[in-house]
Each structure stands twice: as structure tokens, then as C-alpha cells.
C-alpha positions as YAML, in Angstrom:
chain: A
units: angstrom
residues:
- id: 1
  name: UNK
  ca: [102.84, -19.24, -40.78]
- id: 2
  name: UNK
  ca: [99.41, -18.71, -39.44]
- id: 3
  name: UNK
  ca: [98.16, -21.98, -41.28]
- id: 4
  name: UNK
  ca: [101.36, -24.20, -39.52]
- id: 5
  name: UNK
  ca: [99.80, -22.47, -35.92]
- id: 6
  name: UNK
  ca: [95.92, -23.37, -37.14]
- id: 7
  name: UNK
  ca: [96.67, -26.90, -37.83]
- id: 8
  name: UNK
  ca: [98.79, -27.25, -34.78]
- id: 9
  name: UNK
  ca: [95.67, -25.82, -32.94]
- id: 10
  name: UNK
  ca: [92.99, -27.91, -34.67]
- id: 11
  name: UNK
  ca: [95.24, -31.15, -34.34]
- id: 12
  name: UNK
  ca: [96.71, -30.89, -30.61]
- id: 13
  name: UNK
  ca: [95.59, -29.64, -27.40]
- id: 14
  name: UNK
  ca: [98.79, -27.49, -26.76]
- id: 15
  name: UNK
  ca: [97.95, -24.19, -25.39]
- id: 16
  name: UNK
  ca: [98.66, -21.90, -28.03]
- id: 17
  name: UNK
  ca: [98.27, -18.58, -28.39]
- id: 18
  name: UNK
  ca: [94.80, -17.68, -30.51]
- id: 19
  name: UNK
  ca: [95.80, -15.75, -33.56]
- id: 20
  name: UNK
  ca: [93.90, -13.89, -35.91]
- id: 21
  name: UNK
  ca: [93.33, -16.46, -38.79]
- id: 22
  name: UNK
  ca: [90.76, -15.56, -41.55]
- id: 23
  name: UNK
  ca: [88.92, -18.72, -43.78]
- id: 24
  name: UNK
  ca: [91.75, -19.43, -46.35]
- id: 25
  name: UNK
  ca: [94.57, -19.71, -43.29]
- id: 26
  name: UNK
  ca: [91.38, -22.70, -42.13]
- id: 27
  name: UNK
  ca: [91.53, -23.94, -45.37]
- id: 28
  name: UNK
  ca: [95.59, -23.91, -46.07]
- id: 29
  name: UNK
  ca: [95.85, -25.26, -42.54]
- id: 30
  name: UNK
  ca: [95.73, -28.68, -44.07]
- id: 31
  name: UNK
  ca: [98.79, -28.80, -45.80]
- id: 32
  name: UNK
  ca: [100.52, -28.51, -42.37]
- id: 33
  name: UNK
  ca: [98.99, -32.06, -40.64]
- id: 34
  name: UNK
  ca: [102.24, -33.74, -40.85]
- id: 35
  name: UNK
  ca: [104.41, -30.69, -39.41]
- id: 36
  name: UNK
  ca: [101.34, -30.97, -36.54]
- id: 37
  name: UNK
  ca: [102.58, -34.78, -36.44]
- id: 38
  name: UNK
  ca: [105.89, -34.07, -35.90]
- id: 39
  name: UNK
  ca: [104.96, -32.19, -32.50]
- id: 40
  name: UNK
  ca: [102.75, -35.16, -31.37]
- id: 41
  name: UNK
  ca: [105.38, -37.81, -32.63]
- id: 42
  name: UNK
  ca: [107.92, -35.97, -30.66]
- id: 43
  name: UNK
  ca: [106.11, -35.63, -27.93]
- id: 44
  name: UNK
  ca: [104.66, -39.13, -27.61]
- id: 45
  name: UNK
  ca: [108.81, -40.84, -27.97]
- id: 46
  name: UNK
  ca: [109.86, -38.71, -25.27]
- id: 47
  name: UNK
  ca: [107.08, -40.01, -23.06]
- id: 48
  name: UNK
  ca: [107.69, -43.24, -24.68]
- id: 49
  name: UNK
  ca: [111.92, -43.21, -23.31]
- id: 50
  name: UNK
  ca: [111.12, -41.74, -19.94]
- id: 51
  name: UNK
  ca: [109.01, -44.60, -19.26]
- id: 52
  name: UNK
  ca: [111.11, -47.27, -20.93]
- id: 53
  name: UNK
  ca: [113.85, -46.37, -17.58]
- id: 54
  name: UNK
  ca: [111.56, -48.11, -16.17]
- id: 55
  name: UNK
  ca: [110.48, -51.09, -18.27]
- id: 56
  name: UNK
  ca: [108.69, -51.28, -21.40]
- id: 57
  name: UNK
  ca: [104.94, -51.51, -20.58]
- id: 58
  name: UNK
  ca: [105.79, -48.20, -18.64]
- id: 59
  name: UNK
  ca: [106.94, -46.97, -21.63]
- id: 60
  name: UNK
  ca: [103.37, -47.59, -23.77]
- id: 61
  name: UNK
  ca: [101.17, -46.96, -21.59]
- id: 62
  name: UNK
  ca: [103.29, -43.48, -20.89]
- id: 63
  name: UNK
  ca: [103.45, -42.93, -24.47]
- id: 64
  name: UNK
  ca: [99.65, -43.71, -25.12]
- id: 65
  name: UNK
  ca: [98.16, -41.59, -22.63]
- id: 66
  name: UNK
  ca: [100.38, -38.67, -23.65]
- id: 67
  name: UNK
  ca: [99.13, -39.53, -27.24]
- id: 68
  name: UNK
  ca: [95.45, -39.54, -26.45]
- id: 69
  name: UNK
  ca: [95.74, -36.23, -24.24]
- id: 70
  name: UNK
  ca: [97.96, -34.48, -26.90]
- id: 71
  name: UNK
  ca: [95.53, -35.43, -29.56]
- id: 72
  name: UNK
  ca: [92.49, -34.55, -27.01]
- id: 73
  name: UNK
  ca: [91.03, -38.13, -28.82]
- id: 74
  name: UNK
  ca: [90.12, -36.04, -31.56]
- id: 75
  name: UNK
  ca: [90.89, -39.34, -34.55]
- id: 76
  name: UNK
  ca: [89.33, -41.67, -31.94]
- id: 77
  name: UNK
  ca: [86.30, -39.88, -32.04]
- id: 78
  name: UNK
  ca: [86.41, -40.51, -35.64]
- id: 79
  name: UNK
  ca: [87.16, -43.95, -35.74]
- id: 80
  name: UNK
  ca: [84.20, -44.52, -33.21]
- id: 81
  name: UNK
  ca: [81.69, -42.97, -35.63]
- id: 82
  name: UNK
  ca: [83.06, -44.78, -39.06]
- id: 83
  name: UNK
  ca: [82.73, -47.57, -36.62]
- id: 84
  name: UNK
  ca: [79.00, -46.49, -35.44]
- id: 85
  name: UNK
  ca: [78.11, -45.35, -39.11]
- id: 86
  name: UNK
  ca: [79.41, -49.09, -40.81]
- id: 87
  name: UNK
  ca: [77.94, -51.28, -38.69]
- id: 88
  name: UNK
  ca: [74.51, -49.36, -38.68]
- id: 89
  name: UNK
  ca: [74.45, -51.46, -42.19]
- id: 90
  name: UNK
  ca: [72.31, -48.25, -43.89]
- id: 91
  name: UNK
  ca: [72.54, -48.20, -47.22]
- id: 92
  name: UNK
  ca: [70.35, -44.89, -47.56]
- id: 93
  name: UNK
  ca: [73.59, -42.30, -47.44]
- id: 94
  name: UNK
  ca: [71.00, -39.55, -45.83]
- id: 95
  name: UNK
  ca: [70.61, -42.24, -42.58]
- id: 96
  name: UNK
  ca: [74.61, -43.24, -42.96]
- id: 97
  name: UNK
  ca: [75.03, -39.21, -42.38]
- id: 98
  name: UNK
  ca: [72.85, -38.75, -39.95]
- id: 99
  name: UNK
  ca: [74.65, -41.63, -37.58]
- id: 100
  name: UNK
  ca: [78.05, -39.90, -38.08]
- id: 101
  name: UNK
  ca: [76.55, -36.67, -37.30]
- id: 102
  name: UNK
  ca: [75.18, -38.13, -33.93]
- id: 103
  name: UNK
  ca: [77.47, -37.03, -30.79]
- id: 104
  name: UNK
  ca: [75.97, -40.46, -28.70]
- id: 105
  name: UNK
  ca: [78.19, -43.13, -29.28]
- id: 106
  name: UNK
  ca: [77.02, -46.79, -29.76]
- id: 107
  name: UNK
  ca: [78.22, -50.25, -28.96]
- id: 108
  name: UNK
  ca: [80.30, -50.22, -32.51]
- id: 109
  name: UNK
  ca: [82.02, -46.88, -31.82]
- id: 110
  name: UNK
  ca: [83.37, -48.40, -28.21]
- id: 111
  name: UNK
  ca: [84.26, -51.53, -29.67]
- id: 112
  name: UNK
  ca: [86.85, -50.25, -31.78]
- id: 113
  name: UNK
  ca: [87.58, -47.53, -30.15]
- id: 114
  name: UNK
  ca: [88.80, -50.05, -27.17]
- id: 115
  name: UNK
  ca: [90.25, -52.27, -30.06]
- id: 116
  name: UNK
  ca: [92.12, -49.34, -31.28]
- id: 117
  name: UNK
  ca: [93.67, -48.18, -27.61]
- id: 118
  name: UNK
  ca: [94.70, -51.84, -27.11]
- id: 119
  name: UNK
  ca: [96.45, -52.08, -30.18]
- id: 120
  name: UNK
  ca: [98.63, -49.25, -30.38]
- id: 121
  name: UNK
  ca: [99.23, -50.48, -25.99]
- id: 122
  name: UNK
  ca: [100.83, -53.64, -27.69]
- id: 123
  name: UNK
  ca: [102.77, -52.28, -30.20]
- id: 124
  name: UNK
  ca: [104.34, -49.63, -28.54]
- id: 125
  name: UNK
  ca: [105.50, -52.22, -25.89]
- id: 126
  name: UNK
  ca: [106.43, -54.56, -28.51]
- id: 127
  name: UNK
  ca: [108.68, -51.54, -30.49]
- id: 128
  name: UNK
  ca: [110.08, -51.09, -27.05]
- id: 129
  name: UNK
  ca: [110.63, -54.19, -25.98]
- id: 130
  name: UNK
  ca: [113.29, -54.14, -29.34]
- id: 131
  name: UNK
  ca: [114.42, -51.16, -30.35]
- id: 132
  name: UNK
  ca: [114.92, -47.14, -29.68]
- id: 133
  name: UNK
  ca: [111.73, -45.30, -28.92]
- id: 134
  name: UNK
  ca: [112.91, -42.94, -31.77]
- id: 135
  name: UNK
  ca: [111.08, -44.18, -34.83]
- id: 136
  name: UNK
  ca: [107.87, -43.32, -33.00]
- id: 137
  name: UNK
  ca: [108.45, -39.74, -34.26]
- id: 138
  name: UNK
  ca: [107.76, -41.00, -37.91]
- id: 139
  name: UNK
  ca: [104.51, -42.45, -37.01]
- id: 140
  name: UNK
  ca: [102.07, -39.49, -36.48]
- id: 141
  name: UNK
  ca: [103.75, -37.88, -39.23]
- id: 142
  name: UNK
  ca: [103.18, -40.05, -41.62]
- id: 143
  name: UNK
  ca: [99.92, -40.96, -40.66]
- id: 144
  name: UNK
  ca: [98.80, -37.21, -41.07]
- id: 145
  name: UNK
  ca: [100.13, -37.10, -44.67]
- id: 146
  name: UNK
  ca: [97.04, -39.32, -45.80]
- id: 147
  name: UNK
  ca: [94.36, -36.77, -45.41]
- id: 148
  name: UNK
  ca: [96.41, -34.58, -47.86]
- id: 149
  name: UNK
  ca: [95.39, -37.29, -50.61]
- id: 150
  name: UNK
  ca: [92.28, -38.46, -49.22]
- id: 151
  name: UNK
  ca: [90.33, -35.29, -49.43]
- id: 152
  name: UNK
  ca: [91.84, -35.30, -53.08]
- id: 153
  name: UNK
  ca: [90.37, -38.06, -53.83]
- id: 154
  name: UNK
  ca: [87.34, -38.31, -52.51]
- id: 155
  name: UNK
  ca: [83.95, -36.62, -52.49]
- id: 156
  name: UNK
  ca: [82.91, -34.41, -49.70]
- id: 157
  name: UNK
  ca: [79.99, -36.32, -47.17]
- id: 158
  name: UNK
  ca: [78.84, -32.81, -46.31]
- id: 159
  name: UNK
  ca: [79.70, -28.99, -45.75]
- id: 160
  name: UNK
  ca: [82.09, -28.62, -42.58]
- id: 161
  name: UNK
  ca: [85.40, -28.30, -42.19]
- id: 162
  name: UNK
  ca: [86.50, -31.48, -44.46]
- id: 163
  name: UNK
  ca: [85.20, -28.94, -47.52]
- id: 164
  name: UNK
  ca: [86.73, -26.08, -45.93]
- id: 165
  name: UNK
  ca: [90.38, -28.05, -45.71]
- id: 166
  name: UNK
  ca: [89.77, -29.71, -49.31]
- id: 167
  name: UNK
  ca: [89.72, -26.03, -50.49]
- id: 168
  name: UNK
  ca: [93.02, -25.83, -49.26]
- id: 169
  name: UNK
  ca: [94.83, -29.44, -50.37]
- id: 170
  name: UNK
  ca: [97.17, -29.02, -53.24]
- id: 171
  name: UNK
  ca: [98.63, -31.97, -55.02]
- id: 172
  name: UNK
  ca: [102.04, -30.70, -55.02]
- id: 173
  name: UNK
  ca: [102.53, -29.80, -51.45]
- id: 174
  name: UNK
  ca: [101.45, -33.85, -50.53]
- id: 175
  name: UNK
  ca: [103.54, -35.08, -52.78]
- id: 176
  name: UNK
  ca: [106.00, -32.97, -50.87]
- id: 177
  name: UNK
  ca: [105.54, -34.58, -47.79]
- id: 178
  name: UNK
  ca: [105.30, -38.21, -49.12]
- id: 179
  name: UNK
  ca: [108.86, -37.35, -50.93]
- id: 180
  name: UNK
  ca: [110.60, -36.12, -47.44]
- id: 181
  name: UNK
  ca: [108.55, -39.03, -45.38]
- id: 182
  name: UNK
  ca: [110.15, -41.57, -47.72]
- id: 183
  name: UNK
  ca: [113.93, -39.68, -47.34]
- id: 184
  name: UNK
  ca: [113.39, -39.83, -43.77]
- id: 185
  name: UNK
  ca: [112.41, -42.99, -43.35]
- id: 186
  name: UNK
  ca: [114.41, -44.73, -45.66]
- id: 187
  name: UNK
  ca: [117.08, -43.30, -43.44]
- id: 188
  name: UNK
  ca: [115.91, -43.84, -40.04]
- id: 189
  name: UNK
  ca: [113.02, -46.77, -40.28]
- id: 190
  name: UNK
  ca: [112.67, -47.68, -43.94]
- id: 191
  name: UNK
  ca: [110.09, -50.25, -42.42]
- id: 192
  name: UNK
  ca: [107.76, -47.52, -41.47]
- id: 193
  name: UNK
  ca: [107.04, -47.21, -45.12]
- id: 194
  name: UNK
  ca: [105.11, -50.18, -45.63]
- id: 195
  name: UNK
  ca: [102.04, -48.75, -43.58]
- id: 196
  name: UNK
  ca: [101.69, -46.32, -46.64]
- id: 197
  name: UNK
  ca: [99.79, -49.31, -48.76]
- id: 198
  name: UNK
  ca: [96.88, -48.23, -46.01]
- id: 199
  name: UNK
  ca: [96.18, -45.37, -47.22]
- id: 200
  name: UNK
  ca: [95.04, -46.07, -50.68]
- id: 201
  name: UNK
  ca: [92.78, -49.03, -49.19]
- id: 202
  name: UNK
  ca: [90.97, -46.52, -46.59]
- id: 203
  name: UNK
  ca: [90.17, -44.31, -49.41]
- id: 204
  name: UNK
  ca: [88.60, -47.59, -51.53]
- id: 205
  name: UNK
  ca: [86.69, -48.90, -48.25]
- id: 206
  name: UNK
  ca: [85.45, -45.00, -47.55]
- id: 207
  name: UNK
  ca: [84.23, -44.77, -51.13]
- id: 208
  name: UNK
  ca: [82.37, -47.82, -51.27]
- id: 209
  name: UNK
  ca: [80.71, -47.90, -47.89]
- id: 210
  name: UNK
  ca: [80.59, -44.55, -46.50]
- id: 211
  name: UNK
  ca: [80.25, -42.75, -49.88]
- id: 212
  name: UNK
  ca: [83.18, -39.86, -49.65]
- id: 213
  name: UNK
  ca: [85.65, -37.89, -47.00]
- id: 214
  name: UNK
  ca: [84.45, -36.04, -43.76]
- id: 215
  name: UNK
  ca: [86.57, -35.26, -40.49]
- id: 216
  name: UNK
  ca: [85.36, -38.94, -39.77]
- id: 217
  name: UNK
  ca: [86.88, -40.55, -41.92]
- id: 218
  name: UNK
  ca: [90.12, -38.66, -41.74]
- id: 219
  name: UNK
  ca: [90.23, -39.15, -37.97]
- id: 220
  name: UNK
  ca: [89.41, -42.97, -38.15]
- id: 221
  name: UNK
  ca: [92.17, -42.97, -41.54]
- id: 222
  name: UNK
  ca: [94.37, -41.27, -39.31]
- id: 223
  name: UNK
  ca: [93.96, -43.72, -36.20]
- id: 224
  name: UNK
  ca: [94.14, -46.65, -38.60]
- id: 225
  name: UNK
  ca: [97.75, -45.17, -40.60]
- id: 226
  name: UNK
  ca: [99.53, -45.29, -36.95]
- id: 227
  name: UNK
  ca: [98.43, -48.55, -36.06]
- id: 228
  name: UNK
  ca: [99.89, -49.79, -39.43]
- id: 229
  name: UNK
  ca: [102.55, -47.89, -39.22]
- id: 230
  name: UNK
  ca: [103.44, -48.72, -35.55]
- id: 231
  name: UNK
  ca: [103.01, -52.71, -36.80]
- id: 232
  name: UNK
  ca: [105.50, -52.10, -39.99]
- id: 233
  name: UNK
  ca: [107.82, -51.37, -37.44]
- id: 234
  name: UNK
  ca: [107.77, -53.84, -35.03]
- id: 235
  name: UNK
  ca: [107.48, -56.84, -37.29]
- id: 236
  name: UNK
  ca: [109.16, -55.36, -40.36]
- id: 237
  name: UNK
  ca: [112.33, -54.35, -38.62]
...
């Protein structure tokens, strides 16, 4: 159980308690992302129905800013330096590394960072405007089974925690998750699903332009798998 409270830790800002957690509970930590999810996804519907009393823009922008502090903006970070590193336009990986490793964020890194905040604003009053606030809860979850695969599948950028968690992936555990995400859904929000067909592509556009997997690219993968998802559902249902 100490790997469920590590990834809860690393993915949320809840104030847990610290526990004593050696390298491999790091490492294992991993395989609990979507179980991580399901706190934020919870968390982030509830804000989203409290605000819908009121209408439904209260409702996103409640939900959003619940999402961003839950998350501390720990995938939007991400997504800001994919964004940086791309547009840089290096082709020399050593220079591509060096711009995700810089904390200063540039023009590109704003841009869709902003881009990103406004999109999930306009979904999540779009889902509300239609339906439940319910499906939300299927959103983060899903969105956190993708760096189960992706460190799988790709090759490391650099020593840091994305080696330390790819120690700890294991094939059968995420097909686990994808198994019980499709039960769910097909259930409760079968259109949810679609956003999956992401995943795969992120992977392909990491590999070819950014060369392999770091926390990066699992934040901005991350970021980019809600949006999708959050779009499946509103113009899928």
C-alpha cells in the first residue's frame, strides 16, 4: 500500500501523511496513477455539481481551479515544456534536453499552457451544460492509465524519476487498468473511450520529435488524454 500513498503524493497536493517509502515503493508507485486519478476525478465532479446549483460556467470554472490546485499544475508544467522544447525546432537531442530541463518558461510553454486551461474551461461547461457532472470521474483516470504504456514503450530522455517509474511499469498491471477503464466506461460513458486513440499518437509524436519518455512528456500526455477525453464526451454522447 505504500506505492498507492507515493503516487497519491507525487500526483496530488493532498496533505498526506509522509511515510517511510524506500526506491522500489518510487518505482511501483506508477502502477497506481489511475487509482491517484480516481481521487482527482472525484474531487474535481464534486466541485464540478456544487457549482452547476448555480449555473454551468460556475460549475467549470469551480471544477478547473479545483483541478489545477489538486494537481498543484504538475502536467501543465509538462505540457509547457514539450511545448517550449518543440517549438525550439532543435534537432540536436542534447539542446532539445537542455530546453526541457530549463525551469524559465518561454512564449511556447504559455501559449499552450493558456490554450490548454481554456479548453478544458469549455468543455467542462459544455458537459455541463448537457449532462450529469458524473462522467468527469472517468476522465483523470483514464488519462493517468497512458503513462503505464508510454514509459513501455518508449526510451528514457534521461535519468530521473521517468527511469525510476519505468523500473516499476509492468505490462500486466496496465492492461489491468485499460480492462476495468473499458468495463466502467462502457457502463457509465462508453463515449469516454474514444479519447484512448490519443494515447498511441502521443507516444508516435514523442518518438519522432522529442526522441523518448520523461516526466514531460507524461505530464503534457496526461494534460492532452483529459482534454480528449473531456471532448469524447461532450460531442460523442
Amino acid at each position: 500500500m505504500k506505492s498507492l500513498v507515493v503516487a497519491v503524493q507525487f500526483m496530488t497536493r493532498l496533505p498526506l501523511p509522509p511515510v517511510a517509502a524506500d526506491e522500489r515503493d518510487f518505482a511501483r508507485a506508477i502502477r497506481w496513477f489511475p487509482a491517484a486519478g480516481l481521487v482527482v476525478g472525484g474531487g474535481i465532479a464534486g466541485a464540478a455539481w456544487i457549482g452547476l446549483q448555480h449555473d454551468p460556467w460556475a460549475g467549470a470554472l469551480l471544477a478547473l481551479l479545483l483541478w489545477v490546485a489538486l494537481t498543484g499544475a504538475l502536467h501543465l508544467d509538462g505540457l509547457g515544456d514539450i511545448a517550449d522544447a518543440a517549438g525550439a525546432g532543435h534537432a540536436d537531442r542534447t539542446r532539445l534536453s537542455a530546453v526541457l530541463a530549463d525551469p524559465h518558461i518561454g512564449s511556447f510553454g504559455v501559449t499552450a499552457i493558456g490554450l490548454q486551461l481554456l479548453t478544458k474551461l469549455v468543455l467542462l461547461q459544455l458537459l455541463l451544460e448537457g449532462q450529469t457532472p458524473w462522467p468527469i470521474v472517468l476522465v483523470p483516470v483514464l488519462a493517468r492509465i497512458g503513462p503505464l504504456f508510454w514509459t513501455m514503450m518508449l526510451p528514457p530522455l534521461h535519468e530521473g524519476m521517468g527511469t525510476l517509474f519505468r523500473a516499476g511499469a509492468n505490462g500486466w498491471v496496465a492492461a489491468g487498468w485499460l480492462v476495468l477503464i473499458c468495463m466502467v466506461s462502457a457502463f457509465a460513458a462508453p463515449a469516454v473511450l474514444l479519447a484512448l486513440a490519443v494515447a498511441p499518437l502521443w507516444a508516435w509524436w514523442l518518438r519522432q520529435r522529442i526522441g523518448g519518455i520523461s516526466g514531460d512528456g507524461h505530464g503534457a500526455g496526461i494534460e492532452l488524454l483529459e482534454s480528449a477525453a473531456l471532448a469524447a464526451l461532450v460531442f460523442a454522447e
